[in-house]
C-alpha positions in Angstrom: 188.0 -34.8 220.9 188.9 -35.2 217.2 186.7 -33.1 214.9 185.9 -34.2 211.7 183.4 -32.6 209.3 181.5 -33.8 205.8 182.2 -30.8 203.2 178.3 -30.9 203.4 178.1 -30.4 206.7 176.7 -26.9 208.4 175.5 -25.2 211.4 176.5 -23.8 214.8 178.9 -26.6 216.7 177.4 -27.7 220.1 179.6 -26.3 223.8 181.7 -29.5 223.7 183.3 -29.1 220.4 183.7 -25.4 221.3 185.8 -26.2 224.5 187.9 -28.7 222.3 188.4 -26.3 219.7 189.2 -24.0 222.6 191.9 -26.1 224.1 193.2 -27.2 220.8 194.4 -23.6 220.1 191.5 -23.0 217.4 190.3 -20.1 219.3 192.8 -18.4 220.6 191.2 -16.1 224.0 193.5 -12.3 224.6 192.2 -13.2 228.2 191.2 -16.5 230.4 187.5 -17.6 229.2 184.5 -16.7 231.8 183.8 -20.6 233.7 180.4 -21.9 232.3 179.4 -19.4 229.5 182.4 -18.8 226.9 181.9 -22.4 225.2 178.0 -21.6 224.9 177.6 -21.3 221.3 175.7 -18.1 221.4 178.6 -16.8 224.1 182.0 -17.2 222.1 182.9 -13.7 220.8 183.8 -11.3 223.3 183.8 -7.3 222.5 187.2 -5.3 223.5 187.7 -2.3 225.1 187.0 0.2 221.8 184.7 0.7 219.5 185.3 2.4 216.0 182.8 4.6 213.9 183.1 4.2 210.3 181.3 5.5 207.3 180.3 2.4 205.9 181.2 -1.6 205.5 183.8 -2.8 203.8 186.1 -5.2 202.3 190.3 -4.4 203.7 191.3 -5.3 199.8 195.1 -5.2 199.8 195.0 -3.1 202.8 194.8 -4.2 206.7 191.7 -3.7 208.4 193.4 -1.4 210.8 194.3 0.6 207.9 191.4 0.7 206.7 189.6 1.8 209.9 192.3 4.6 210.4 191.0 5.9 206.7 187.5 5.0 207.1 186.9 5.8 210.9 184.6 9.2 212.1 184.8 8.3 215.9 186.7 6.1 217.9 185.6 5.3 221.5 186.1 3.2 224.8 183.7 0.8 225.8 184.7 0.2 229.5 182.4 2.3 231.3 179.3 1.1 228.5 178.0 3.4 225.2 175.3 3.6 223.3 175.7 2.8 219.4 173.5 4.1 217.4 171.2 2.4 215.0 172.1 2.2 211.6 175.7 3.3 211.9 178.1 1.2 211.2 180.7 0.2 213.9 184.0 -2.2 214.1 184.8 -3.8 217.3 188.1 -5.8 217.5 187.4 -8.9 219.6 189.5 -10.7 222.5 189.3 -13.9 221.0 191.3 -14.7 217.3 191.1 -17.6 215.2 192.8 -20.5 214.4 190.9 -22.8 212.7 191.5 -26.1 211.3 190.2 -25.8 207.3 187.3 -27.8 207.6 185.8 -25.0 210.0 184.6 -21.2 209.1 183.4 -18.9 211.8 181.2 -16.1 211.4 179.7 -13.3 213.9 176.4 -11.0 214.5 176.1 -8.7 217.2 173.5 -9.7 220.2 171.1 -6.8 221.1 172.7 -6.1 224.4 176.4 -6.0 223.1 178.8 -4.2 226.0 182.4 -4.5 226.5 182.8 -8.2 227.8 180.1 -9.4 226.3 179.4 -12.0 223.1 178.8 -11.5 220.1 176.6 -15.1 218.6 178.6 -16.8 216.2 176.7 -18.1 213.1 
């Protein structure tokens, strides 16, 4: 399935164009997609296994994200057996899934209210 896109053109993209961009290497799973809910719009993002503390949002400037978090971070956790985060703290959570978009295409995330390792994060 070609996709194709007016500059003008916004909102979330429907399963089917998920799943292509899926097996067009535009989002690139760290392990095999669940059958029947990873191309759900709502379902893409999936949370890995740690979960990092920081003191605040920011922006990685000339720096990586990773170095950032190793300045930045007050805790950093496991998620396989389940945590509680707590509200109003801010947290970074690398994902299993990267990007590789084609340019007419930006993703975006927010975190559901029942995040837990394995599950999604809705894409916006």
């Amino acid at each position: 399935m070609a996709l194709s896109f007016a500059i003008e053109d916004k909102g979330i993209l429907p399963d089917r164009m998920i799943a292509a961009l899926a097996a067009g290497g535009g989002i690139l799973p760290a392990t095999d997609f669940v059958p029947d809910r990873s191309s759900r719009p709502a379902s893409t993002w999936r949370l890995g296994e740690v979960a990092y503390r920081v003191r605040a949002s920011f922006l990685p400037g000339s720096t990586t994200v990773a170095q950032r978090i190793d300045e930045l971070k007050l805790h950093e956790f496991a998620l396989t057996d389940g945590a509680v985060l707590e509200t109003g703290c801010v947290y970074i959570v690398p994902l299993l899934e990267s990007l590789a978009l084609p340019d007419d295409i930006s993703a975006a995330a927010n975190p559901k209210s029942s995040t837990r390792p394995g599950s999604m994060c809705s894409p916006v």
